[in-house]
PDB file of N, CA, C and O in Angstrom:
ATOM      1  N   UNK A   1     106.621  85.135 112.898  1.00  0.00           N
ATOM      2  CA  UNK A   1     105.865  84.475 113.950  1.00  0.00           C
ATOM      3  C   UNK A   1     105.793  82.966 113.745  1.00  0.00           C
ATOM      4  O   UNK A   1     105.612  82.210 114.700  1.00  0.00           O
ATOM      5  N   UNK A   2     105.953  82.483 112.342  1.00  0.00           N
ATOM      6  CA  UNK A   2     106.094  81.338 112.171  1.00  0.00           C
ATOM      7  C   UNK A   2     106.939  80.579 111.983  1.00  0.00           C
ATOM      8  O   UNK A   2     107.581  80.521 110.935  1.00  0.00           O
ATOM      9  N   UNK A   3     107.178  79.493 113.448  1.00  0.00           N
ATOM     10  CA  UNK A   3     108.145  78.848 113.935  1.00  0.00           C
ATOM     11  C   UNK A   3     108.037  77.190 113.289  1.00  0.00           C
ATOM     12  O   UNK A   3     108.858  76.326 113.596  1.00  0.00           O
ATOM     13  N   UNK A   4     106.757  76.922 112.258  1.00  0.00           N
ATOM     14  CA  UNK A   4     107.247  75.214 111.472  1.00  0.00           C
ATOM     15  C   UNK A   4     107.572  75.669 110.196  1.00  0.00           C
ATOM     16  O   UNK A   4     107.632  76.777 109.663  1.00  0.00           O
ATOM     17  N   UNK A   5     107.845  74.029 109.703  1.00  0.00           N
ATOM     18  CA  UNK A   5     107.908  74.240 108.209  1.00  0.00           C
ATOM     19  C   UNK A   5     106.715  73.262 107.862  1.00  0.00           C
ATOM     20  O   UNK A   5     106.051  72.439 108.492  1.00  0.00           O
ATOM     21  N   UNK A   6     106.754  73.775 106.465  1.00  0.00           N
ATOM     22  CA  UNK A   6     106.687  74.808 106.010  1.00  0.00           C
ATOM     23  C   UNK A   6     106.156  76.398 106.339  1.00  0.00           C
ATOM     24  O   UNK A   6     104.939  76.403 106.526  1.00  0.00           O
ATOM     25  N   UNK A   7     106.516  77.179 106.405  1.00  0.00           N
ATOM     26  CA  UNK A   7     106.267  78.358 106.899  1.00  0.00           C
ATOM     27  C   UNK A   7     104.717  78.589 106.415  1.00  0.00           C
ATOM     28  O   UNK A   7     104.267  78.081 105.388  1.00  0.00           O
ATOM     29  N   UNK A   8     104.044  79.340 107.208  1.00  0.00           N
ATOM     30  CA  UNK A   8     103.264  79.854 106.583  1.00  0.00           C
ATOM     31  C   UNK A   8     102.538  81.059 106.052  1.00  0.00           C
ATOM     32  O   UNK A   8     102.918  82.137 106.510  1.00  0.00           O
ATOM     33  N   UNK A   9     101.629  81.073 105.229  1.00  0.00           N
ATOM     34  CA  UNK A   9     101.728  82.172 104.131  1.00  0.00           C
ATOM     35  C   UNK A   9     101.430  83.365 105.344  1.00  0.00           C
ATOM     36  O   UNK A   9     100.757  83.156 106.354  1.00  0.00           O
ATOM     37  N   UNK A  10     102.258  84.974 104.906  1.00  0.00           N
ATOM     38  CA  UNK A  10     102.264  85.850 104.995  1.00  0.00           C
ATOM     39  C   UNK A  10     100.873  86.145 105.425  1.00  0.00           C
ATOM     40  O   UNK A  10      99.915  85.520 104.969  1.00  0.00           O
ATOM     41  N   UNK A  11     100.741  87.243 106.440  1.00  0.00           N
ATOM     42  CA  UNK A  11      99.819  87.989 106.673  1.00  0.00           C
ATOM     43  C   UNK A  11      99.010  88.771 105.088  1.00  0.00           C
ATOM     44  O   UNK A  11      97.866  88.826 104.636  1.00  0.00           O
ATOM     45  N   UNK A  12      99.971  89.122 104.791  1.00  0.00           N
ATOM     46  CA  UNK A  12      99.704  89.746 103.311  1.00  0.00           C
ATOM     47  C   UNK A  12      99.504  89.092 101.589  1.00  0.00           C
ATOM     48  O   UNK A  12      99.340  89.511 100.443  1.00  0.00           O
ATOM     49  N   UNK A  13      99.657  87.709 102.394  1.00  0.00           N
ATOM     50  CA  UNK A  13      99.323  86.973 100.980  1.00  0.00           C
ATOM     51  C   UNK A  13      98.167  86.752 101.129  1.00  0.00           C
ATOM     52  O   UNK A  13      97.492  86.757 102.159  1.00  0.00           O
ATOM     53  N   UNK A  14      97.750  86.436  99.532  1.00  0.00           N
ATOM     54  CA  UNK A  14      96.450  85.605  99.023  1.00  0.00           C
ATOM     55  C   UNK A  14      95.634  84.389  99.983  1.00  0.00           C
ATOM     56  O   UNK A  14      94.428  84.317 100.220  1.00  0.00           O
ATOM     57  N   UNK A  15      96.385  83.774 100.291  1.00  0.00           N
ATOM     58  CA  UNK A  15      95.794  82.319 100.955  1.00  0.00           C
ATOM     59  C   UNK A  15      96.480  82.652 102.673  1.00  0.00           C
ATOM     60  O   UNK A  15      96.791  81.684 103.367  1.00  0.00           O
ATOM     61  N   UNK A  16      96.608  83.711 103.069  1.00  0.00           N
ATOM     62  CA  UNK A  16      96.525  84.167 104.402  1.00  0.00           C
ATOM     63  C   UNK A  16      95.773  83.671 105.505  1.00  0.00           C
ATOM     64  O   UNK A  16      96.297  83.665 106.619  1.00  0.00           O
ATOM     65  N   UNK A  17      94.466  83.203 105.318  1.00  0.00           N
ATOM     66  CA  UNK A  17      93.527  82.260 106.402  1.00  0.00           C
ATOM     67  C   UNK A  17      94.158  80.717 106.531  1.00  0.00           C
ATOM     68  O   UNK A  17      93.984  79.992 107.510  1.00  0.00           O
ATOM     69  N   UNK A  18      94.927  80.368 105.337  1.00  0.00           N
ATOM     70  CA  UNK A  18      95.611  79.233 105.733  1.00  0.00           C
ATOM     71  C   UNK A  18      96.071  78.883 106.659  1.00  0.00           C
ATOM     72  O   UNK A  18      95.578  77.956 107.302  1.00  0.00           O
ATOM     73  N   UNK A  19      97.539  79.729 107.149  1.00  0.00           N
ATOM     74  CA  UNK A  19      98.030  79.414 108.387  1.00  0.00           C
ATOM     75  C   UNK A  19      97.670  79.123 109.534  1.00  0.00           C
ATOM     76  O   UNK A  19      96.543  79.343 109.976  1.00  0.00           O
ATOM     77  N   UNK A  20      99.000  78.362 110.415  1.00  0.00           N
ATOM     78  CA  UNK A  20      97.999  77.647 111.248  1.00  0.00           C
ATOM     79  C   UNK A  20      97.743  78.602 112.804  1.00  0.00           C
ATOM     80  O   UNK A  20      98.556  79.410 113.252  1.00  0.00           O
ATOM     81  N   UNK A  21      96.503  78.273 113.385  1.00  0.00           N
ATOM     82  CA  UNK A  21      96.193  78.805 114.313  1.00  0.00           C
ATOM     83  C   UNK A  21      96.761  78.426 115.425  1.00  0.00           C
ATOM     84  O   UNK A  21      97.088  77.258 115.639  1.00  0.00           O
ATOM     85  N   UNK A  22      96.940  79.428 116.276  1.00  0.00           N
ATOM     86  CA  UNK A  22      97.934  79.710 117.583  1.00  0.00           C
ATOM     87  C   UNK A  22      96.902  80.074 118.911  1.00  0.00           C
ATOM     88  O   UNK A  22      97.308  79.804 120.042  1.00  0.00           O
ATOM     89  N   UNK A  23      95.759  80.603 118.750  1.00  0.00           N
ATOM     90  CA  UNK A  23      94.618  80.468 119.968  1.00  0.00           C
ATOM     91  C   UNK A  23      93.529  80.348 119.416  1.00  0.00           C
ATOM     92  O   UNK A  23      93.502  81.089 118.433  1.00  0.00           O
ATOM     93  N   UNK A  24      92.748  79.877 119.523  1.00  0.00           N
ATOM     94  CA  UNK A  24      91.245  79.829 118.845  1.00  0.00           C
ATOM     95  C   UNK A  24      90.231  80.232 120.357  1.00  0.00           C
ATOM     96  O   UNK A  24      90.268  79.682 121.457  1.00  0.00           O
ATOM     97  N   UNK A  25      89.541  81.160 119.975  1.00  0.00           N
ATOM     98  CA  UNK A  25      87.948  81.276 121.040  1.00  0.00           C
ATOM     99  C   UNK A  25      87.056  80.830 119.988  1.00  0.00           C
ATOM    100  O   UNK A  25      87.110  81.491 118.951  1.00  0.00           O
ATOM    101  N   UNK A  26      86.399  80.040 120.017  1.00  0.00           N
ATOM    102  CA  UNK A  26      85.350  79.646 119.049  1.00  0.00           C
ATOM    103  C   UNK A  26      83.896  80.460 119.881  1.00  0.00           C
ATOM    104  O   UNK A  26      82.935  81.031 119.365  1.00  0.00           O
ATOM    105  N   UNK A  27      84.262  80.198 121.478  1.00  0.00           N
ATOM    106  CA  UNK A  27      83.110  81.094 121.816  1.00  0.00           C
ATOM    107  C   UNK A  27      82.870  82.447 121.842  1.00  0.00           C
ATOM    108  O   UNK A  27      81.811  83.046 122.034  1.00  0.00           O
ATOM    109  N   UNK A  28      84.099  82.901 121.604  1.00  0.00           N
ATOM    110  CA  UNK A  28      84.018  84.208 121.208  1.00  0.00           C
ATOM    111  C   UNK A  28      84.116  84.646 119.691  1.00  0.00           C
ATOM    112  O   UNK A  28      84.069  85.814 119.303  1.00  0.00           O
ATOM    113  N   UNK A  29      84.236  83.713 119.029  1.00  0.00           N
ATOM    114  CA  UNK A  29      84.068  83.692 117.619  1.00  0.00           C
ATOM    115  C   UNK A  29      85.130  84.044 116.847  1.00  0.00           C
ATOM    116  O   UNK A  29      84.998  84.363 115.666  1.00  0.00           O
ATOM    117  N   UNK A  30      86.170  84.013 117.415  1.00  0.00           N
ATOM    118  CA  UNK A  30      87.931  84.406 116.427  1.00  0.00           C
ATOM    119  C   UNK A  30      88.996  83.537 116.668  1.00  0.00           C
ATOM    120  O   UNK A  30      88.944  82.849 117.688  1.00  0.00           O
ATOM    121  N   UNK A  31      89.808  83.456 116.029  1.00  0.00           N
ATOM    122  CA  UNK A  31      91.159  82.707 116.278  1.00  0.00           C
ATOM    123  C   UNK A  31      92.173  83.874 115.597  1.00  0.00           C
ATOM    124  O   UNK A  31      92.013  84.740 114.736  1.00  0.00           O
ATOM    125  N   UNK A  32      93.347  83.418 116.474  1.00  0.00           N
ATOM    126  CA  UNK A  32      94.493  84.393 116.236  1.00  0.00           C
ATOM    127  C   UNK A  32      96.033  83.081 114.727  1.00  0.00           C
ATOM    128  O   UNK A  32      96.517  82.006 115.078  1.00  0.00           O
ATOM    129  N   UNK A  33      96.152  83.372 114.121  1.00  0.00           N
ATOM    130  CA  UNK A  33      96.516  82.855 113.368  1.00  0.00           C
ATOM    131  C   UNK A  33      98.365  82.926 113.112  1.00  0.00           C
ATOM    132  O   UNK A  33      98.780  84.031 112.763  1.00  0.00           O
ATOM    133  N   UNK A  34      98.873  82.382 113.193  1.00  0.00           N
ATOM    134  CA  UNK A  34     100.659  82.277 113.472  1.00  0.00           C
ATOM    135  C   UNK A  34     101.099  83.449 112.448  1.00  0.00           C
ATOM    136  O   UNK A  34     102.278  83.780 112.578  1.00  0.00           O
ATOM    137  N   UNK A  35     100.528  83.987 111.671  1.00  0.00           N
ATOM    138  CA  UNK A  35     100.968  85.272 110.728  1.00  0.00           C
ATOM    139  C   UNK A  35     100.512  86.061 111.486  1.00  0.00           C
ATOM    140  O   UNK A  35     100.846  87.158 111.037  1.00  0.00           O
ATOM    141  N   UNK A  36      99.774  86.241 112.643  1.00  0.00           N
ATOM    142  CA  UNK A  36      99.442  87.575 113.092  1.00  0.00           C
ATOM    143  C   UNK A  36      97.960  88.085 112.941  1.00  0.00           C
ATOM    144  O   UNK A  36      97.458  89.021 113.562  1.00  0.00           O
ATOM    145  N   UNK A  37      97.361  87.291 111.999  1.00  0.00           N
ATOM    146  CA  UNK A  37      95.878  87.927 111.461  1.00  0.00           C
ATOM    147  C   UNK A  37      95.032  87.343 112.459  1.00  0.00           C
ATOM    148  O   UNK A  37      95.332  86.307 113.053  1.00  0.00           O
ATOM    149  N   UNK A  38      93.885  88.050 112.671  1.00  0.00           N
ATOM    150  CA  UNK A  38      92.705  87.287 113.078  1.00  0.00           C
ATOM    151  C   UNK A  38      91.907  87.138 112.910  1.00  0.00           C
ATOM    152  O   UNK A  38      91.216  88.153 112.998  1.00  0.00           O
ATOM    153  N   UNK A  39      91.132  85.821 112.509  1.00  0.00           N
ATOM    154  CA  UNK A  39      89.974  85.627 111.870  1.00  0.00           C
ATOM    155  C   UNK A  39      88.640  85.402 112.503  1.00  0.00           C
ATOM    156  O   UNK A  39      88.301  84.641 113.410  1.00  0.00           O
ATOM    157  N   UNK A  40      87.992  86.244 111.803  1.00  0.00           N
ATOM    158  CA  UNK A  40      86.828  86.052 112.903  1.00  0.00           C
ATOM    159  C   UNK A  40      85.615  84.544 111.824  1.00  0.00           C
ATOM    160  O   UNK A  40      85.375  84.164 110.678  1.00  0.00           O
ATOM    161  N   UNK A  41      85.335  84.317 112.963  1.00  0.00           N
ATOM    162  CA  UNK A  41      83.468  83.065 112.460  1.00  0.00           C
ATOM    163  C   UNK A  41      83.319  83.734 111.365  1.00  0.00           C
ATOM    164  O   UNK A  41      83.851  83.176 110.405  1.00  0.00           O
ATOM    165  N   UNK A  42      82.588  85.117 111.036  1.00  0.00           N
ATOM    166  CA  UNK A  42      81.991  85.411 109.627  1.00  0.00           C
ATOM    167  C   UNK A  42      82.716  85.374 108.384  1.00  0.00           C
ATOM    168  O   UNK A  42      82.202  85.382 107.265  1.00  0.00           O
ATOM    169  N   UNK A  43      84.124  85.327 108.694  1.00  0.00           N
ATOM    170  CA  UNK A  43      85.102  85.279 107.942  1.00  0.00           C
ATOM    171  C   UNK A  43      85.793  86.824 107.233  1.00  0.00           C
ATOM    172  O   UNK A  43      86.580  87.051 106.314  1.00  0.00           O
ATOM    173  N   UNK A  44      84.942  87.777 108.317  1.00  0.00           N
ATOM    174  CA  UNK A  44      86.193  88.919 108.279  1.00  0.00           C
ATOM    175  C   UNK A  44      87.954  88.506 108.945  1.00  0.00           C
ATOM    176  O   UNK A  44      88.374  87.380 109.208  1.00  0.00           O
ATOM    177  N   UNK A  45      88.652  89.746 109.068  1.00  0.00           N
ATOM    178  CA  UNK A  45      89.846  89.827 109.198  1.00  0.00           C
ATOM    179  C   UNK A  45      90.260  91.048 109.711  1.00  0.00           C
ATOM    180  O   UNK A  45      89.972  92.174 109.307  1.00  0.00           O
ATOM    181  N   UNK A  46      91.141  90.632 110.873  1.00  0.00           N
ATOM    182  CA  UNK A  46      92.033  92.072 111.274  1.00  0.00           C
ATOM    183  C   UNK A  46      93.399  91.573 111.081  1.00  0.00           C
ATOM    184  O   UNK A  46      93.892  90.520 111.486  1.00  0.00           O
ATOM    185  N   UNK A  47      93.878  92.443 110.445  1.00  0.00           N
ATOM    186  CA  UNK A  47      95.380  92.478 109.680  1.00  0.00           C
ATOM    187  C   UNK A  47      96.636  92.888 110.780  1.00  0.00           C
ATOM    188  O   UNK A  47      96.565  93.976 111.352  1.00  0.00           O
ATOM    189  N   UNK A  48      97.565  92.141 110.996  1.00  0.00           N
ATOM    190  CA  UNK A  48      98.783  92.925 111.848  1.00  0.00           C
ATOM    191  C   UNK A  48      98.457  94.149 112.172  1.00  0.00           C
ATOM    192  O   UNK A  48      98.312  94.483 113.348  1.00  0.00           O
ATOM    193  N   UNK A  49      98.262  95.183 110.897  1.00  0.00           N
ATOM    194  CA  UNK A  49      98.164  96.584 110.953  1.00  0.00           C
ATOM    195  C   UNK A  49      97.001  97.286 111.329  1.00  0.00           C
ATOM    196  O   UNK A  49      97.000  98.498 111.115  1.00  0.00           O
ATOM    197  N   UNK A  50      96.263  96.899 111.715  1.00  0.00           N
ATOM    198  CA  UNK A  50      94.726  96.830 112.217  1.00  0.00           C
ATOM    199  C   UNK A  50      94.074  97.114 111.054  1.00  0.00           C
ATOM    200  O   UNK A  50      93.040  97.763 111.212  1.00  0.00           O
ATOM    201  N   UNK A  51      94.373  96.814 109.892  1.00  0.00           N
ATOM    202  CA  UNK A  51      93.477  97.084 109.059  1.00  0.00           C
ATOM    203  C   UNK A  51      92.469  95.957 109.028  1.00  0.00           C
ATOM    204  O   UNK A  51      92.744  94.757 109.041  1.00  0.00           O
ATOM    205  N   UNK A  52      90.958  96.640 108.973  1.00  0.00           N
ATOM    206  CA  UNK A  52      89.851  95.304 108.648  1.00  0.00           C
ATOM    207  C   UNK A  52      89.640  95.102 107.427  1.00  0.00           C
ATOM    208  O   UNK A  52      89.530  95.982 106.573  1.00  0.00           O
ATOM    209  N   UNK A  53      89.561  93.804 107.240  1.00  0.00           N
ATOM    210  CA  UNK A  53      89.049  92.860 105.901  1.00  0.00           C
ATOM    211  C   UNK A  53      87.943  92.443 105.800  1.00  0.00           C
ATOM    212  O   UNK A  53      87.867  91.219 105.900  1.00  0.00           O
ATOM    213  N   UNK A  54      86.373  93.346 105.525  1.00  0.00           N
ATOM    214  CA  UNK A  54      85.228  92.329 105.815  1.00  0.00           C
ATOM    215  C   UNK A  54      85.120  91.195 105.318  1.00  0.00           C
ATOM    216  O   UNK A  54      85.900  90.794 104.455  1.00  0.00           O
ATOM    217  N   UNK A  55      83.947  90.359 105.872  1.00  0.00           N
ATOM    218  CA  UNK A  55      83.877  88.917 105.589  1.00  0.00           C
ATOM    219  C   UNK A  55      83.659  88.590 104.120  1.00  0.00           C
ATOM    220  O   UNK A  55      82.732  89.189 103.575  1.00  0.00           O
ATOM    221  N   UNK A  56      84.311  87.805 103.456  1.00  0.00           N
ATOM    222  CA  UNK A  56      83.984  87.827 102.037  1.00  0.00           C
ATOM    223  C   UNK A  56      83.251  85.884 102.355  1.00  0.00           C
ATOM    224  O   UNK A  56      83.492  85.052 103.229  1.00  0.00           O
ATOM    225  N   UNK A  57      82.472  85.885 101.317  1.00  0.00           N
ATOM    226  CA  UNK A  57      81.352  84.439 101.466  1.00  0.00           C
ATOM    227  C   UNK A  57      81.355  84.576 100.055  1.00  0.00           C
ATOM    228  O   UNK A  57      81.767  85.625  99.559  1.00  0.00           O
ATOM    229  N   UNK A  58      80.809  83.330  99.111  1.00  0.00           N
ATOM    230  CA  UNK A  58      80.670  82.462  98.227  1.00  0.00           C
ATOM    231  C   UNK A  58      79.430  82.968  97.726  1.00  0.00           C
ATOM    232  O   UNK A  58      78.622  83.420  98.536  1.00  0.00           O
ATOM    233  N   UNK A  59      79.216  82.957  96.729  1.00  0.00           N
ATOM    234  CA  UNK A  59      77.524  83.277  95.556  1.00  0.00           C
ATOM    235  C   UNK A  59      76.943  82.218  96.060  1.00  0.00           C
ATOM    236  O   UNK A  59      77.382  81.069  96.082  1.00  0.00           O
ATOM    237  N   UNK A  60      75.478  82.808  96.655  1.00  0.00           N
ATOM    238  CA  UNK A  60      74.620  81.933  96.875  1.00  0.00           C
ATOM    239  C   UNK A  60      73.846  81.471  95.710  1.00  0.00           C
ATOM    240  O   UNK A  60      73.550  82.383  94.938  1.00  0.00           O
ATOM    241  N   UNK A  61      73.372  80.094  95.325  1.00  0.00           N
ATOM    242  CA  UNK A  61      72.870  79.496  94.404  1.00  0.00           C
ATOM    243  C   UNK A  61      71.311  79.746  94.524  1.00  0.00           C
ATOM    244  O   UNK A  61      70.988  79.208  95.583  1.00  0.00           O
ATOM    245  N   UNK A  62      70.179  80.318  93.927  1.00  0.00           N
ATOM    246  CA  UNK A  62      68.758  80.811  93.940  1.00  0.00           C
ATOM    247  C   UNK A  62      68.298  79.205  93.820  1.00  0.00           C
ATOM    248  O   UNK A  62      67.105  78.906  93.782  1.00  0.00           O
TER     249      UNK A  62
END
C-alpha cells in the first residue's frame, strides 16, 4: 500500500503506528494508515486482518 520512500513499516511490525496516514477522521476518532492499520484516538488498533490491538498507554506517575 505504500507508494513513498522510504517505505513504511509493515502492518506487522513493531513501530507500525508510524506510517504515514492516508485518511484521518479526527471527529470520528481514527485514521486509516498507508500499511492498512487503523488507529483509533485511544490508541487501540485494527490490523489488516481484523484483528484488534487494545489501546496500550504509558505508566502513570502517582
Amino acid at each position: 500500500m505504500c507508494n513513498h520512500q522510504p517505505h513504511c513499516p509493515s502492518a506487522y511490525a513493531s513501530d507500525r503506528a508510524s506510517a504515514h496516514v492516508t485518511v484521518s477522521h479526527p471527529e470520528q476518532g481514527w485514521s486509516l494508515l498507508c500499511n492498512g492499520v487503523i488507529l483509533f484516538d485511544d490508541t487501540g488498533l485494527l490490523m489488516p486482518d481484523s484483528t484488534v490491538m487494545t489501546p496500550h498507554r504509558g505508566l502513570v506517575a502517582a
